[in-house]
C-alpha positions in Angstrom: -1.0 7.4 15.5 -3.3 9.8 13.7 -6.8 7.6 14.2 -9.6 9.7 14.6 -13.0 7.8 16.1 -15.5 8.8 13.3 -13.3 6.1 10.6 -12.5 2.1 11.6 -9.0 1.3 12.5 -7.9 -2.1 13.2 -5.1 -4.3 13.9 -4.8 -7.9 14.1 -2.9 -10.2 16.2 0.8 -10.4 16.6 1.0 -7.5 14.0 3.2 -4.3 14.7 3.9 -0.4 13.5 7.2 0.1 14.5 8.3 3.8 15.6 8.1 7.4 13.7 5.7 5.8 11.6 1.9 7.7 10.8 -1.5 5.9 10.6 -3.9 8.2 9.4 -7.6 7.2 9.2 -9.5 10.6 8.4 -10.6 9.9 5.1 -10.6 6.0 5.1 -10.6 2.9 7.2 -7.0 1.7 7.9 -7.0 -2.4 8.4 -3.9 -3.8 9.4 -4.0 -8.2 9.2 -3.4 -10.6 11.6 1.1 -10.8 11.6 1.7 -7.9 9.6 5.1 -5.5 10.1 4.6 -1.7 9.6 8.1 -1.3 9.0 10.0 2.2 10.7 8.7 5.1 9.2 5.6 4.3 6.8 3.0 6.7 6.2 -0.2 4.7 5.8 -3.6 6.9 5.0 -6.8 5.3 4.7 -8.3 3.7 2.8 -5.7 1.3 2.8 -6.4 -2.9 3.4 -3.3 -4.8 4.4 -3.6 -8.1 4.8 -2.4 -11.2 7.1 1.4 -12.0 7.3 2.7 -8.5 5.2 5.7 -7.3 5.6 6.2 -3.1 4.9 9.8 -2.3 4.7 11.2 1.4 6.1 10.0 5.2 4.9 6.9 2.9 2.4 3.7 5.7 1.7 0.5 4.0 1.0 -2.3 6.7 0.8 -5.5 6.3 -0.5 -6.1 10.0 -0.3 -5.0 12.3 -3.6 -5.8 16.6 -3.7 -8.5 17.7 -6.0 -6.7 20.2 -8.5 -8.6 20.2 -11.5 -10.7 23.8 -11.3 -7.9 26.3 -12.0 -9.9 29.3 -10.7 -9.4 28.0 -6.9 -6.3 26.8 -5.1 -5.5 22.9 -4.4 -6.3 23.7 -0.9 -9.4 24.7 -1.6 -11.1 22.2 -3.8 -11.2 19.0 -1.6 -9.8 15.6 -1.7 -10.5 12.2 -3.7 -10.1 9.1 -2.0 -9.8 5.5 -3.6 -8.9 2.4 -1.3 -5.6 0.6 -1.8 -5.7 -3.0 -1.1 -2.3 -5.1 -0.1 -3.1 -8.7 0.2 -2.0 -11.4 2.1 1.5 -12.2 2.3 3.5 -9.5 0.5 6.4 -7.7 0.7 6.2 -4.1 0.1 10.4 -3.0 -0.2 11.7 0.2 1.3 10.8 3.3 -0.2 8.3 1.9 -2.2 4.8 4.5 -3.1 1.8 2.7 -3.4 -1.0 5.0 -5.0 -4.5 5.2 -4.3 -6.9 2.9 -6.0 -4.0 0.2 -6.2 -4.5 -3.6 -5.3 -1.4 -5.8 -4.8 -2.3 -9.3 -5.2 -1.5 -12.1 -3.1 2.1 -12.9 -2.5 3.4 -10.7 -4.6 6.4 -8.6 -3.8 7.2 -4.5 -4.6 11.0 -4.2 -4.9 12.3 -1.4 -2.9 11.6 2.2 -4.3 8.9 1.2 -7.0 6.0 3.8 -7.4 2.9 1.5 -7.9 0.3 3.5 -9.8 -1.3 0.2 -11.1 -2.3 -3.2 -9.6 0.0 -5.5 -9.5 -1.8 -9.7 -10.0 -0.8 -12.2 -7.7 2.4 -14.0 -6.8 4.2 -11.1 -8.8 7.6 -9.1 -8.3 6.4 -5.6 -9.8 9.9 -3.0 -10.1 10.4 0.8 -11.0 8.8 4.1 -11.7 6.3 3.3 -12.4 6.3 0.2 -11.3 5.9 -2.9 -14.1 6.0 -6.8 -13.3 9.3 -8.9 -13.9 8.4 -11.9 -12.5 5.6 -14.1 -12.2 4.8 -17.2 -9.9 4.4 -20.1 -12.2 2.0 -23.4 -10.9 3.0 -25.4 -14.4 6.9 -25.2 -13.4 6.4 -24.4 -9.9 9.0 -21.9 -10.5 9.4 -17.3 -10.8 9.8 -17.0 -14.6 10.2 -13.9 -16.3 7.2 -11.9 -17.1 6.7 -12.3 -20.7 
């Protein structure tokens, strides 16, 4: 655990990190749900939201932190850091290996197959695959059924 007292961390009930994994809080508030698995060896840095009853597969990065690089004159190192939260919702199922960049929301229910890179928000009762990750599937209420993403 890398939570520093100057940013919120929180976890709710009956939720766990399981070992060699790294919560990191120094730039953004880390939330963790009520229920919620950190699976073995995520990196989570704030900002990052997960919600109630998410599971987190193995070796998953969720930062909400990205390296300023834009002013060639000065080195990465020097030029600071951008933050932008990432939001996982409530009941979703992040798949091992999977990157989940900052600024990215993953809607309710929705899964991330296992080694997607999510650079873009991902709607609701969704399966989102690849690099970079697109949506294959989508819940549908009409045929209460997962249809192909059209």
């Amino acid at each position: 655990m890398d939570v520093l007292p100057f940013n919120p961390f929180s976890i709710g009930d009956n939720s766990m990190i399981e070992d060699f994994s790294t919560i990191n809080n120094g730039v953004g508030a880390v939330s963790i749900g009520a229920n919620s698995l950190v699976g073995l060896g995520n990196v989570i840095i704030g900002p990052v939201t997960i919600g109630n009853d998410v599971i987190l597969a193995q070796h998953i990065v969720a930062s909400g932190l990205n390296h300023n690089y834009q002013d060639i004159q000065q080195p990465i190192h020097k030029q600071g850091v951008s933050v932008a939260p990432i939001v996982i919702e409530d009941e979703c199922w992040i798949g091992a290996n999977a990157v989940v960049t900052a600024g990215v929301t993953i809607g309710r229910h929705s899964v991330v197959a296992a080694g997607a890179v999510v650079t873009k928000d991902v709607p609701p009762y969704s399966v989102a695959v690849g690099n970079p990750a697109r949506v294959i599937k989508k819940y549908d209420p009409e045929y209460k059924d997962w249809v192909k993403a059209s």
